[in-house]
BALOFI-650182 format. One record per atom (N, C-alpha, C): residue in one letter; x, y, z. Coordinates in pm, whole numbers, padded with zeros to 5 digits, always signed. Layout:
! BALOFI-650182
AXYZ...
END
This chain:
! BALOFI-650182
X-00088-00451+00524X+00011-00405+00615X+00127-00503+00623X+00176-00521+00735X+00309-00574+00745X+00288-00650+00914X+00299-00792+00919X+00311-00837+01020X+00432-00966+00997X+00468-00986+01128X+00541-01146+01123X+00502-01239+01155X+00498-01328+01068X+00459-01473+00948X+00493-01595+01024X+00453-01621+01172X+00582-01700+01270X+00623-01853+01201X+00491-01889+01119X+00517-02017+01005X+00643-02038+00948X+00699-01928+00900X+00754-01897+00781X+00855-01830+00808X+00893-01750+00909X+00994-01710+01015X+01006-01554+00969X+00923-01501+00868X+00968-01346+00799X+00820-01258+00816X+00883-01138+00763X+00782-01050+00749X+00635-01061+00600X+00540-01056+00640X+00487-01075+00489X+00384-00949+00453X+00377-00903+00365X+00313-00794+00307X+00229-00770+00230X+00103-00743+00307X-00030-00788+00214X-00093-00645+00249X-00165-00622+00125X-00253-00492+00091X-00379-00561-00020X-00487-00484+00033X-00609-00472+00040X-00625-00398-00138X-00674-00509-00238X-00686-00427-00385X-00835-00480-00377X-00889-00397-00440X-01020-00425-00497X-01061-00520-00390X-01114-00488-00294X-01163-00576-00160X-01088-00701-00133X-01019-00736-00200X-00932-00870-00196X-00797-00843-00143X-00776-00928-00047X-00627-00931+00005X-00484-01031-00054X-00460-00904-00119X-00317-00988-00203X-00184-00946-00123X-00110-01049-00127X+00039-01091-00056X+00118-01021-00132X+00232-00945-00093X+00318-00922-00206X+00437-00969-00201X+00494-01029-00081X+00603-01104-00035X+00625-01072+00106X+00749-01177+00134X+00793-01207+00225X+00954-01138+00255X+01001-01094+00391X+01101-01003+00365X+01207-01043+00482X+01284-01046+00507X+01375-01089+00654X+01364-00971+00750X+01376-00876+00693X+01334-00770+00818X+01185-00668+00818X+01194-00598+00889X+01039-00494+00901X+01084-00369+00836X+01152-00370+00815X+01196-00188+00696X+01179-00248+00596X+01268-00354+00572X+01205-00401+00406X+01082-00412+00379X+01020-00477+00458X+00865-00548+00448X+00791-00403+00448X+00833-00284+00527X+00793-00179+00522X+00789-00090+00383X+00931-00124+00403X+00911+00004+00242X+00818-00069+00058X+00850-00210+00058X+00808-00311-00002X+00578-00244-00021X+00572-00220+00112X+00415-00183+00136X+00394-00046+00095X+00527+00024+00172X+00515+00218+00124X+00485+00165-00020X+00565+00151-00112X+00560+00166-00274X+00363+00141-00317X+00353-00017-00253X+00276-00064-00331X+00149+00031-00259X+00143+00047-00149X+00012+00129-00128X+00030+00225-00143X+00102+00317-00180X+00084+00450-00264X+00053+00464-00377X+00110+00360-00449X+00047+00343-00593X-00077+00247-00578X-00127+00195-00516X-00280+00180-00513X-00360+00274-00495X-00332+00391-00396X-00428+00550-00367X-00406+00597-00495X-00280+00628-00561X-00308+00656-00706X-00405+00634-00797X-00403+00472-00796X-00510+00374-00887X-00630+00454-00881X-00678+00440-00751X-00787+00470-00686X-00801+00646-00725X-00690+00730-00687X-00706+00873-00708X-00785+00880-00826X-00690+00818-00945X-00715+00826-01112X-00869+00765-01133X-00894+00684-01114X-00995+00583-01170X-01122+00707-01124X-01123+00802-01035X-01257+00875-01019X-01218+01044-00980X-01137+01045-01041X-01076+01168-01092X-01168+01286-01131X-01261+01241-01215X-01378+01324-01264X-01453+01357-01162X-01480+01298-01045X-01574+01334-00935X-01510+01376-00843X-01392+01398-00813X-01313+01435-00717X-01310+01594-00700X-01312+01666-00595X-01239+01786-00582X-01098+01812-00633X-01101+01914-00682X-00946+01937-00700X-00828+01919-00627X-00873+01958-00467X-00773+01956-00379X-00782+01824-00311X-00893+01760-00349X-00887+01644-00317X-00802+01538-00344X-00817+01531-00515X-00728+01425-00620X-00584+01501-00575X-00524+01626-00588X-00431+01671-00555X-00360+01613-00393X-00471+01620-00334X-00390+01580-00169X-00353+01387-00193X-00462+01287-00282X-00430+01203-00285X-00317+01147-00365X-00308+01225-00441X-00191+01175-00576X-00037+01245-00497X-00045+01325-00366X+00081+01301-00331X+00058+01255-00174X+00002+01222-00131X-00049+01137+00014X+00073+01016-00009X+00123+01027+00115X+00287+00950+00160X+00219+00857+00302X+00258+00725+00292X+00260+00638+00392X+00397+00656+00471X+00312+00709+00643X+00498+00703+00738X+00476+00640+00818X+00592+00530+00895X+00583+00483+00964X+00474+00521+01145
END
């Protein structure tokens, strides 16, 4: 998600891959730091959609491969 970093004086943006929590940067405001997270965690549900695709429902993989992060 997206919180502020009071160390460091900015926003920082970390998402959850493969059980591990990776940083993706640091941002001066919370829309940036926001949209910076929209991208990358949508294309992680992707990852995730694809990688088990074969076991999925149809409308399932379908609802995830366009599933939108909103504020």
């Amino acid at each position: 998600g997206v919180c502020f970093h009071n160390l460091v004086g900015k926003f920082v943006v970390q998402l959850s891959v493969g059980g591990k929590q990776k940083t993706l940067g640091y941002y001066n405001n919370p829309e940036d730091a926001f949209a910076a997270y929209k991208v990358a965690k949508e294309a992680q549900i992707k990852v995730v959609a694809l990688r088990h695709k074969d076991v999925l429902k149809p409308a399932v993989f379908e609802s995830l491969m366009n599933w939108e992060v909103t504020p």
